[in-house]
Structure formats: C-alpha cells, structure tokens
C-alpha positions in Angstrom: 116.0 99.7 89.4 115.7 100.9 92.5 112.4 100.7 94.6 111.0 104.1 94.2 111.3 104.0 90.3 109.5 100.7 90.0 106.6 102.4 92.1 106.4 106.3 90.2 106.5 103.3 86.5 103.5 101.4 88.4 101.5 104.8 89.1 101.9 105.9 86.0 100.8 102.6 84.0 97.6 102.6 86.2 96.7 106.2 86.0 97.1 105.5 82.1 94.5 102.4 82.7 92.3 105.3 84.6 92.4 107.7 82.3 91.7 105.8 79.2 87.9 105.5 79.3 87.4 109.3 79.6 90.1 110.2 77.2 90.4 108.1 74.3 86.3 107.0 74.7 85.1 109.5 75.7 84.6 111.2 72.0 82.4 108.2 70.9 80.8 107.2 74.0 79.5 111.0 73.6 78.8 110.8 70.1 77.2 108.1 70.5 74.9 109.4 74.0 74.7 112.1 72.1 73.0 110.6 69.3 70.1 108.2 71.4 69.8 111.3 73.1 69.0 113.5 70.0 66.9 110.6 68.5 65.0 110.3 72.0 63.9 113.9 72.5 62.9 114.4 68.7 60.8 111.5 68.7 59.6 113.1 72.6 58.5 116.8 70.6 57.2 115.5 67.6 54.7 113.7 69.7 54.0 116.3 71.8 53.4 118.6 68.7 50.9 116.0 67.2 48.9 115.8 70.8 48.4 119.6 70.2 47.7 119.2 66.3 45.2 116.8 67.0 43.9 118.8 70.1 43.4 121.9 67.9 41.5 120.1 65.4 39.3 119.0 67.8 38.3 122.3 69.0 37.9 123.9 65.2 35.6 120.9 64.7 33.8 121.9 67.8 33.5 125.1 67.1 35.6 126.5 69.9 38.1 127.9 67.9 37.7 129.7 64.3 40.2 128.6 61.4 42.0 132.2 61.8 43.0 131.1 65.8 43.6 127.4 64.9 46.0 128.4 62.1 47.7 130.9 64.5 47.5 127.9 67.1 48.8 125.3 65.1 51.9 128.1 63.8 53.1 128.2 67.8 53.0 124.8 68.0 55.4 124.0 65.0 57.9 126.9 65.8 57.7 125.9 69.7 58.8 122.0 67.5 61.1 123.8 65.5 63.1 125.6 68.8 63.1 121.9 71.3 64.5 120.4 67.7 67.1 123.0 67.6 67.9 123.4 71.2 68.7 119.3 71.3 71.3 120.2 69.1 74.2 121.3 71.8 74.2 117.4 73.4 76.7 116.8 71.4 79.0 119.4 73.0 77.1 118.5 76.6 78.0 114.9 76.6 81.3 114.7 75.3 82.1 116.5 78.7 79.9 114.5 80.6 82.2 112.9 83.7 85.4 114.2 82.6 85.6 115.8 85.9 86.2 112.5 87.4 89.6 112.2 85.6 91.6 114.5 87.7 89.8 113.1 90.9 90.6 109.9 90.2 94.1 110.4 89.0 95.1 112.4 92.2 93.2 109.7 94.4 94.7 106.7 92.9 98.5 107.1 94.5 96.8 108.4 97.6 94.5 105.3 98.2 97.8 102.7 97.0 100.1 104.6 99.8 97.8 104.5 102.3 96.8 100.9 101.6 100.5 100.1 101.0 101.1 101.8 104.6 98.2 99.6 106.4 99.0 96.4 104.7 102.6 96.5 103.3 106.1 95.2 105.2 107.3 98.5 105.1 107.2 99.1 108.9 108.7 95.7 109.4 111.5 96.6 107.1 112.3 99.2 109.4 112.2 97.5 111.9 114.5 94.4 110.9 116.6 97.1 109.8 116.8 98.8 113.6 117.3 95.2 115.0 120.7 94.3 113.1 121.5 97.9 114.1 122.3 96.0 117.5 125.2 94.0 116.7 127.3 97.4 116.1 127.2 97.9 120.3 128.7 94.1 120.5 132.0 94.2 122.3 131.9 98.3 122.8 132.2 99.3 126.4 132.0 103.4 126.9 129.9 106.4 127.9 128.8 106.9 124.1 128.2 103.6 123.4 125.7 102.8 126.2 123.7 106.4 125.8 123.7 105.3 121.6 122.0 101.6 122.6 119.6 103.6 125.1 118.1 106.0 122.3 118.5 102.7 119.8 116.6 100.4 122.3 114.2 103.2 122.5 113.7 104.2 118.5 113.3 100.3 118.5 110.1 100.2 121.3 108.6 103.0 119.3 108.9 101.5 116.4 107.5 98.1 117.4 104.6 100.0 119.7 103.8 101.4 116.2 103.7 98.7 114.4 101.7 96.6 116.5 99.2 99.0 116.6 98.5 98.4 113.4 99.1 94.3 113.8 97.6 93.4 116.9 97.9 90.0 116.3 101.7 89.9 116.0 102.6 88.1 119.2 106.5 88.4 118.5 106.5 92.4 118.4 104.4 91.7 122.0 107.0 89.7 123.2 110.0 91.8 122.1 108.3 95.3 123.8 107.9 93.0 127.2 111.6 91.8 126.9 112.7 95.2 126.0 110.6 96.8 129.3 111.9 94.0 131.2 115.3 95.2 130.4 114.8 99.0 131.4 113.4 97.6 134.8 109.5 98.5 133.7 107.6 95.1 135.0 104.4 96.7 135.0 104.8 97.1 131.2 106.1 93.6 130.4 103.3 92.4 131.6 101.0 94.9 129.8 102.5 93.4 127.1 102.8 89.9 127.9 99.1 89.9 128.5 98.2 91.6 124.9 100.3 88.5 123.6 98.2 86.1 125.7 95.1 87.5 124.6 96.2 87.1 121.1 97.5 83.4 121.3 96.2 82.2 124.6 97.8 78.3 123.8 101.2 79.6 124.2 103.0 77.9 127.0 106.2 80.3 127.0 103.9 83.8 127.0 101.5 82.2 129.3 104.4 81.7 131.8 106.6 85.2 130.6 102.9 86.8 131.5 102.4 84.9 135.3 106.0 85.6 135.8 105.6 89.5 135.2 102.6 89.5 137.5 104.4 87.7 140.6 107.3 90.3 139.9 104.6 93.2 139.8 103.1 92.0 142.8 106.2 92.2 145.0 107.3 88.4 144.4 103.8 87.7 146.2 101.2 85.1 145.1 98.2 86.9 144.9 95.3 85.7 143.9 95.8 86.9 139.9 99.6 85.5 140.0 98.6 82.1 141.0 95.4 82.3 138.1 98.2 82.8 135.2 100.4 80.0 137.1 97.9 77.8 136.8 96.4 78.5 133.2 100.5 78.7 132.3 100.4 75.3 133.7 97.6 73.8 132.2 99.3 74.9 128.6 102.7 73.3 128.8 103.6 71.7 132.2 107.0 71.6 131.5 107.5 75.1 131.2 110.7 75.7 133.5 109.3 79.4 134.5 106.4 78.4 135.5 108.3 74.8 137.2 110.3 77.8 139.2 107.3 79.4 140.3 105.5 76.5 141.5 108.6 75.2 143.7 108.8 78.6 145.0 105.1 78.4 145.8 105.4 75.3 147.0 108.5 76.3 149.0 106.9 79.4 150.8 104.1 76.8 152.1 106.8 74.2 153.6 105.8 71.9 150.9 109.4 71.4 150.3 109.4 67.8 148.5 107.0 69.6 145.8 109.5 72.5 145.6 112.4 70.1 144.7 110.2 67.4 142.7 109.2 70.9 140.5 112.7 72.3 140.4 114.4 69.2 139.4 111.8 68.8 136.4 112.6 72.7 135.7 116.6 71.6 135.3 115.8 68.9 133.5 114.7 71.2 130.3 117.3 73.8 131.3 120.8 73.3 130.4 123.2 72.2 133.2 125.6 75.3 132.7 122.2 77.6 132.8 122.6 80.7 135.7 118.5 79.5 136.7 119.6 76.1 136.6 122.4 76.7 139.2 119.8 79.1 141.2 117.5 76.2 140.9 120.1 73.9 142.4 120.6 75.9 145.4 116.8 76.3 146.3 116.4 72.1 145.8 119.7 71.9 148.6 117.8 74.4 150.8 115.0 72.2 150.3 116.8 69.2 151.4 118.7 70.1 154.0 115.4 71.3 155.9 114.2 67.6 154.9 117.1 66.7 156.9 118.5 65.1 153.5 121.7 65.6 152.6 122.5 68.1 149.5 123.5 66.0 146.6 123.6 66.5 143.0 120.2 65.6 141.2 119.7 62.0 139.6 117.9 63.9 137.0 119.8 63.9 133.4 120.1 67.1 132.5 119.0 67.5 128.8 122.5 67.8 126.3 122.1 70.5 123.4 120.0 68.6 120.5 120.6 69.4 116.8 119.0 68.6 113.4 119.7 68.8 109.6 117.7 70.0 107.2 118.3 70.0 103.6 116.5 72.9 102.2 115.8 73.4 98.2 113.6 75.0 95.8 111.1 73.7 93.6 112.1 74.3 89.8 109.0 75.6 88.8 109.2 79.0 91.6 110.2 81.9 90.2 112.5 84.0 92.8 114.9 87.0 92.9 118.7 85.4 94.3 118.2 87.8 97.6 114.6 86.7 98.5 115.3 86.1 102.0 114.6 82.3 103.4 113.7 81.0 106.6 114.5 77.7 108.1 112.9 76.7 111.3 111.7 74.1 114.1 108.1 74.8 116.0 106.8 72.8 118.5 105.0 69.8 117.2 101.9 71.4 118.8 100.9 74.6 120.5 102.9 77.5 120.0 104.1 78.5 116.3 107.3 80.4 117.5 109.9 79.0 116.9 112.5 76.8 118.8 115.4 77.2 116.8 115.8 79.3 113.6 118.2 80.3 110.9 118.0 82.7 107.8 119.4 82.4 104.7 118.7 83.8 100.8 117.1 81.9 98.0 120.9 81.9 96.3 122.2 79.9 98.8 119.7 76.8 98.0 120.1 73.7 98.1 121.6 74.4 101.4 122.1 71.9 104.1 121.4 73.6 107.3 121.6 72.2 111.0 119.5 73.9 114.0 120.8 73.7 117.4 120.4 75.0 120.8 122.5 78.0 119.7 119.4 79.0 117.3 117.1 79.7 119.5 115.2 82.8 119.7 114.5 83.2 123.5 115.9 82.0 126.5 114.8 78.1 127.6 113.0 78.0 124.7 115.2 75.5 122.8 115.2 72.4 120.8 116.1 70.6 124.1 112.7 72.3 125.5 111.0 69.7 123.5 110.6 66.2 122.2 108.9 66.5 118.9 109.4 69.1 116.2 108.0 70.1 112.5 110.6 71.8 110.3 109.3 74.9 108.5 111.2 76.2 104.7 109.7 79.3 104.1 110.4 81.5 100.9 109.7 85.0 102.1 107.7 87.2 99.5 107.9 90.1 101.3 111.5 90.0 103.4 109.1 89.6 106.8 109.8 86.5 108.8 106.2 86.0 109.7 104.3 84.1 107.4 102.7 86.1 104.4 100.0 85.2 101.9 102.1 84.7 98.7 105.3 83.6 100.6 106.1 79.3 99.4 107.0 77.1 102.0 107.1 73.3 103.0 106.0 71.7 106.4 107.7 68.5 107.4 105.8 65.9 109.6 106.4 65.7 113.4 110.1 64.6 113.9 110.9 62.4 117.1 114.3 64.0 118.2 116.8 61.4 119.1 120.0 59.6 118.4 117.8 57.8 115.6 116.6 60.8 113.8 117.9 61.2 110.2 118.3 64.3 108.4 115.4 66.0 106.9 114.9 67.2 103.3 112.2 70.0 102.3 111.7 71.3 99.4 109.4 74.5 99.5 106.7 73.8 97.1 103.4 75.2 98.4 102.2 78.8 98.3 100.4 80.2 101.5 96.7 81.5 100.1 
C-alpha cells in the first residue's frame, strides 16, 4: 500500500476518534445537561417565587397591602413561575448543539496540524535529499557539454535542498559539511567557511571541521596567517593534533618563519596519517625536501612508516525479538573512539541482508583523510534505521561495541542491534 493511502486511512481513523464525542455523545451528554440544567433553574424560580410569597404576606400582615392587591400580587408572581418553568423547557434543544461547532474546526485542523508537524519533524526532506545524492552516480564516467550543465543544476538543486533543510536542523553538522564541500567545489571559500564555521559552532570537539574551518579562513585570507587563521589553527590543534590539515598548515606556518625543522617534523607527522599514494602526501613530500635542502640536508625519503589501509569485520545481526520490514535500511559504521561521531568508515545495507558479515576499510570512508588509518581506536556502530535517515533517530535499534585497538591482533567483531534510541 503505497505511502499516501496508509496516511488518507490514518486521517480518517483519527478524524473518526475526533468526531465521536460530538456525534455519537453528544445526544446524551445534552440530555443529560439538559436535564441538571432544567432541575437547577426550577428549583432557582420556585425559590424565587416563595421569597415573593412570603414578601407579600408580610406586607398584607402589615397592612401595606389590601387582600384585593396581594391576591393580584401573588397571581404575577405564579404566572411570572409558570413562564421561567416553561421557557427552561427549550435546553433540551440548546444543549444538544452546544460545541458541535467545534467538529468541523477540528476535523479540518487535524491533517493541517499532522502535515505541518510531519513537515518540521518528519524525514521527508532527507528522503529527498538521499534521493538527489544517488542521483550523482548517473554523471560517473559521462564526459560532454550536457552532462556537465546537468551535474551543475543537480549540484545546485542539491545545495538548495540541503540549505533548506538545515534551516530547519541546525544541528545537523553533516548537511554543514556537505554545503562547504559543495562551495568548495564551485570555487566559493568565503561560503565554505560560512559553513564550516555553522558546523563548528554546532560541534565545537570536532577535529576534522575545526581544521576544514581554519583551512577555509587561511584560503579566504589570501593563503595569509592572520590573526583569526592562526586562532582556528590553534583551537583545530588543541582538538586532534594529528589532524593532517591542520599538520599542513602549521609546517607551512612554520615554513614562512624559517623554522624549517618544525615545518618538516609537522609534515612528516601529516604523511604519516595520509596514505603514501595521497596527491597532499606527495605535495607534502616536496615542501619537507625544500625544507631540507635549505638545512643543507640532503632530500631523502622519510623514515616515517607511512600508515597501510586498515580494515575490520563486523558481523552484524538482529535481535529476534525486533520487529522490521525486509527493506528497513541499516547502517554499519566505525567512529572515533572519542571526539567526533562522524564516521571513519561506513557501509549500508537492508535488514534482509542480516546476519551479514561486513568489513570496513579505507575505501569506506566518507571524507577525504578521514579514514580508519586516521586513527588508532574505534567503536563499531549497527544501527537499524526507523525512518531511512542515516543520522541517528529516536526509535531507530542499534548496538555500540567497546573501543577496539586496531591492529594485526584485532578479531572480528559481532553486534547484534538490540537497544532502541529513547
């Protein structure tokens, strides 16, 4: 059934909750109101009428009236009982209709309120947006005119989309990051590092944005260190001191001061994360020969050990007791022990593939240098997806392994995703 169906079936059942009350209850709730109400302002004029009687009475014994006046009197005062009793009559009519003008209010309010909270707090935006990114692989291996005009307006239906959307989800660091990368590509530094500093602001113990965000500004500045460059450097720095952007920057700093044996001591420890076939790794390996050969040193070829690709397994099941549809998406990943929750290396699969053994490599990974090589320690993340969206959702199961050492030692890994996020 498709999705649309399911939702008009879902309006309908709760307008039918709605409308109950007023329809089917309303009869005897009124007959009912009715009835105290009838009792009530009886009981109301027959006191009323006895206040006069005895009021009257007092003024024939007083002599202020004659009996002629206080029968004429006491006459008014029973019809005036007789009319009220009468009149109380019609509540009946008056009550059964009493707040059945709501009905229609509510009913056309009720899939206005759901769409609009549906739209604030539903995936539907990120749908769309998953949906634009796998778009991309369609301009793999095309080389014309058409093709490049057809990724331009996708790239750009892409950047609205994701400007959109993180309107509404501020906190979304990865949508940041993708609109920097994406205005890196057009050539627009000034925006990446708009961007780069929204993500910053939002997860301030990221290593990779904090350098992504001091890289922007050194770019934006002219490849100059001014005085707001070298502040992210060093709050980059202080986050992850083996960031190899911000390891690049700092030998280039260093470099540009003729404190060449910092330069080379910060680029070797940048190629050390990088891998050795890596274009800034070869860039990195000329400025460290420039460096030495102004030392009066000979160029050779590091003694660092450039960092081989790294893998891991992980066997990934289900626990019996979850209830799941076969094409609930999954999502298998490695994060950094500590610090940043993006992920190092990450694969996707659907619930109908479990148990599934699935291995993580350097080839997984989501952004450039950020790799399983990058680091030394890792958790593994399992994560059922409730909602398609592959950041984590209340109502979405998942398991968390402890921190893994990676080495030649390490073992393969087994989660079985048993938790539900609150």
């Amino acid at each position: 059934m498709a999705f649309s169906s399911i939702l008009v079936l879902l309006f309908l059942v709760a307008i039918l909750f709605v409308a109950y009350p007023f329809v089917v209850g309303s009869a005897a709730f009124g007959a009912s109101s009715s009835r105290r109400l009838n009792s009530d302002v009886t009981e109301a004029n027959v006191g009323i009428f006895r206040d006069q009687q005895a009021q009257l009475q007092r003024q024939l014994d007083s002599d202020e009236i004659n009996q002629v006046q206080y029968e004429q009197l006491l006459a008014d005062a029973k019809q005036l009982l007789l009319s009220n009793t009468a009149d109380s009559q019609t509540a009946p009519v008056q009550a059964k209709s009493l707040g059945l003008w709501l009905l229609p209010v509510l009913v056309l309010s009720l899939p206005l309120a759901a769409m609009f909270a549906y739209n604030q707090l539903g995936a539907e935006a990120d749908e769309e947006i998953l949906a634009l990114m796998a778009q991309n692989d369609s301009f793999t291996g095309v080389a014309s005119a058409a093709a490049d005009d057809s990724q331009k307006a996708w790239r750009e239906a892409l950047d609205r989309k994701i400007l959109q959307r993180v309107k509404q989800r501020p906190e979304n660091i990865y949508y940041w990051a993708m609109l920097a990368q994406g205005a890196l590509a057009k050539g627009d530094v000034l925006a990446a590092s708009q961007y780069f500093a929204s993500a910053v602001e939002v997860q301030p113990e990221d290593g990779f944005l904090q350098a992504q965000y001091a890289e922007s500004l050194y770019l934006v500045a002219g490849n100059r260190f001014t005085s707001s460059v070298v502040r992210a450097m060093d709050r980059a720095f202080a986050v992850d001191s083996n960031n190899p952007t911000i390891l690049g920057l700092k030998g280039i700093q260093s470099f540009e001061n003729n404190e060449l044996s910092l330069a080379i001591t910060y680029w070797q420890r940048a190629m050390q994360t990088l891998g050795p076939d890596s274009p800034t790794s070869k860039a990195l390996q000329l400025g460290v020969e420039r460096a030495q050969s102004l030392l009066g040193k000979p160029a050779k070829t590091p003694s660092v050990v450039i960092a081989s690709g790294t893998e891991i397994s992980v066997l990934v099941s289900l626990d019996p007791s979850i209830v799941f549809q076969p094409n609930q998406l999954v999502f298998v990943a490695a994060v950094r022990d500590s610090g940043s929750p993006m992920p190092l290396a990450a694969r996707k699969l659907t619930a109908a593939d479990l148990p599934a053994l699935v291995t993580l490599s350097d080839s997984d990974a989501l952004m450039a240098g950020q790799n399983l090589s990058s680091v030394d320690r890792v958790r593994l993340v399992a994560r059922l997806s409730a909602t398609g969206s592959a950041t984590p959702q209340s109502g979405d199961w998942e398991m968390v392994s402890n921190a893994v050492k990676l080495d030649d030692s390490v073992e393969k890994i087994e989660l079985q995703i048993s938790t539900q996020r609150p």
